[in-house]
C-alpha positions in Angstrom: -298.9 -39.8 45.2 -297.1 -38.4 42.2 -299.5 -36.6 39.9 -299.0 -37.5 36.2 -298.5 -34.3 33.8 -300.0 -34.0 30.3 -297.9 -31.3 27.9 -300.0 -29.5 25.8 -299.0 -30.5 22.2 -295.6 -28.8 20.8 -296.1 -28.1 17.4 -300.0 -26.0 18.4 -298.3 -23.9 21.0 -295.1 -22.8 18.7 -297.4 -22.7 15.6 -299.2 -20.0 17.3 -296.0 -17.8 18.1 -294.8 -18.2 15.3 -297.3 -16.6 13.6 -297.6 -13.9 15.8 -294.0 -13.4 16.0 -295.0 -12.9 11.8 -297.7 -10.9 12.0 -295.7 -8.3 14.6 -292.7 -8.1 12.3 -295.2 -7.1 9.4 -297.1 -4.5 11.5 -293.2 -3.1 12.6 -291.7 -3.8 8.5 -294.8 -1.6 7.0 -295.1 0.8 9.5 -290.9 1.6 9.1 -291.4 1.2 5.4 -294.6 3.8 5.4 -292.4 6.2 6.9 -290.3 7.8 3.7 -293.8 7.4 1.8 -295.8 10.0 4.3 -292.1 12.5 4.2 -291.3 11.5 7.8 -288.0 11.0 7.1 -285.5 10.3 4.1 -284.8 7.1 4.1 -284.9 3.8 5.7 -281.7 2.8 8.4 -282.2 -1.0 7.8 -279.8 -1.4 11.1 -282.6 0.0 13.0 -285.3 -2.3 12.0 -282.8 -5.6 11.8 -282.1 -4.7 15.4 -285.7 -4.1 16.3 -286.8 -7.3 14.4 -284.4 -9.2 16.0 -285.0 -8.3 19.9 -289.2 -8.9 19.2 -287.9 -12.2 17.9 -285.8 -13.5 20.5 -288.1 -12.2 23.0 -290.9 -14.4 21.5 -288.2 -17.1 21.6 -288.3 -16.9 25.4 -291.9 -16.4 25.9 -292.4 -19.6 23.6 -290.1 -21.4 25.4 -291.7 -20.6 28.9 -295.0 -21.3 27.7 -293.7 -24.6 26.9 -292.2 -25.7 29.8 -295.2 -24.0 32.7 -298.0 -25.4 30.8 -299.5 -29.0 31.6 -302.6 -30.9 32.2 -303.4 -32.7 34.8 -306.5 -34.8 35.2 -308.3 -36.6 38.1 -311.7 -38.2 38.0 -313.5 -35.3 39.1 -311.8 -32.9 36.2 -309.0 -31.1 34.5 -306.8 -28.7 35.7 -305.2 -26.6 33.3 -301.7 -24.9 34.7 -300.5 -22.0 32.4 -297.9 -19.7 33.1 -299.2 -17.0 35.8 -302.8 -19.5 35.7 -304.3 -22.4 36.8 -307.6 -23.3 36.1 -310.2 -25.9 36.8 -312.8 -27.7 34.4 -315.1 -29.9 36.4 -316.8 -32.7 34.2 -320.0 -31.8 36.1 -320.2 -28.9 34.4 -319.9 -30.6 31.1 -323.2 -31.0 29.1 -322.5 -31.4 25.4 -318.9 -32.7 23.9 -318.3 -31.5 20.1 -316.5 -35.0 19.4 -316.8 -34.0 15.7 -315.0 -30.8 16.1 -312.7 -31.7 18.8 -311.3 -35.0 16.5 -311.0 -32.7 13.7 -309.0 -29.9 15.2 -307.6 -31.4 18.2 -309.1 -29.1 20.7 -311.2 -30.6 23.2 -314.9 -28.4 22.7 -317.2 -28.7 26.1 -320.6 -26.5 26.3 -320.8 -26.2 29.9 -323.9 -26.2 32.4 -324.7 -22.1 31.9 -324.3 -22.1 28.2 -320.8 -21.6 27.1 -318.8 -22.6 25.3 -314.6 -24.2 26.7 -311.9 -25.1 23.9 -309.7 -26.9 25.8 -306.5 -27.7 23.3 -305.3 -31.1 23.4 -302.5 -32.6 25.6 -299.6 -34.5 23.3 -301.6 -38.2 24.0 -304.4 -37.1 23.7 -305.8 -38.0 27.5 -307.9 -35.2 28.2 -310.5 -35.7 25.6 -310.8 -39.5 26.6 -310.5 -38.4 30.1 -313.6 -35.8 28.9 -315.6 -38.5 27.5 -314.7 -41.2 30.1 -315.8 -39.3 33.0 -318.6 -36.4 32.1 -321.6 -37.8 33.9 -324.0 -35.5 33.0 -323.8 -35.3 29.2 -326.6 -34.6 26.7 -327.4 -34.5 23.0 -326.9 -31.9 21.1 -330.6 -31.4 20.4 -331.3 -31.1 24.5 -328.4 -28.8 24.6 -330.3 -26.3 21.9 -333.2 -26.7 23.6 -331.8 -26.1 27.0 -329.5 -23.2 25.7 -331.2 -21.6 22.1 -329.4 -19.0 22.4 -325.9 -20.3 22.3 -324.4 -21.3 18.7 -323.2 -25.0 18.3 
C-alpha cells in the first residue's frame, strides 16, 4: 500500500530561510563595515563582501531547496511521522493529552502537551491533515484545566 505524503507548507519553511539568510548577511555586512571604524584596515573591498554575500546566499538557496523536497508528513491512525532531512521522528496520539486548538488555528502549527509534560509544535502540512488527523484520533485527550493540574509546572 502506497503511503500518502503531506508537504509541510511552502511559504513557512522559505519564510524562515529567508530570514535567516537576512539576519546572516547583517551579522557579515556590520562586522565588514566595523572593520575601518576599529583601524583594522583602510577601507572596505566591496568585491569581497558581494562575493561572500553571494556564496551564503546560494548556499541557503540549496539548503532551502532540500528542506523542501526531504520533508513530509505522514500519518496513520496510530500517529504522525515527521521525515526531515537527516530525521525521522514519531508522534504517537497516545501521548497526546492537551491540543492548543486556539493557538494551533491561529498560527498554523499544530501545539500537543504530551503525557510527561511537554510541550510539541508540530508545523502544519499544506492541507492541513495533521491537525484533523491530531484531533480525529487522540484518544486520550484532556482539558486544559486537568492538564494544569496534572502538570503545574508546565506553562500553557
Amino acid at each position: 500500500m502506497e503511503e500518502k505524503r503531506y508537504r509541510i507548507a511552502k511559504k513557512k519553511v522559505v519564510g524562515i530561510f529567508v530570514l535567516v539568510g537576512l539576519l546572516i548577511e547583517s551579522f557579515i555586512l556590520g562586522g565588514y563595515a566595523i572593520g575601518p571604524i576599529l583601524g583594522l584596515y583602510k577601507e572596505i573591498n566591496w568585491t569581497v563582501f558581494i562575493v561572500v554575500a553571494l556564496a551564503i546566499a546560494m548556499m541557503m538557496v540549496v539548503f532551502c531547496i532540500m528542506s523542501l523536497k526531504g520533508s513530509y508528513y505522514v500519518i496513520d491512525k496510530k500517529g504522525i511521522r515527521a521525515v526531515r532531512p537527516g530525521k525521522d521522528l514519531y508522534y504517537s496520539f497516545d501521548t497526546f493529552l492537551y491540543i492548543n486548538e486556539k493557538y494551533s488555528e491561529k498560527h498554523k502549527v499544530l501545539l500537543v502537551y504530551n503525557n510527561v509534560g511537554k510541550d510539541i509544535y508540530i508545523p502544519f502540512d499544506e492541507e492541513g491533515k495533521i491537525y484533523e488527523a491530531a484531533l480525529k484520533y487522540s484518544t486520550r485527550l484532556i482539558s486544559k484545566e486537568e492538564y494544569k493540574l496534572r502538570f503545574p509546572d508546565t506553562k500553557i
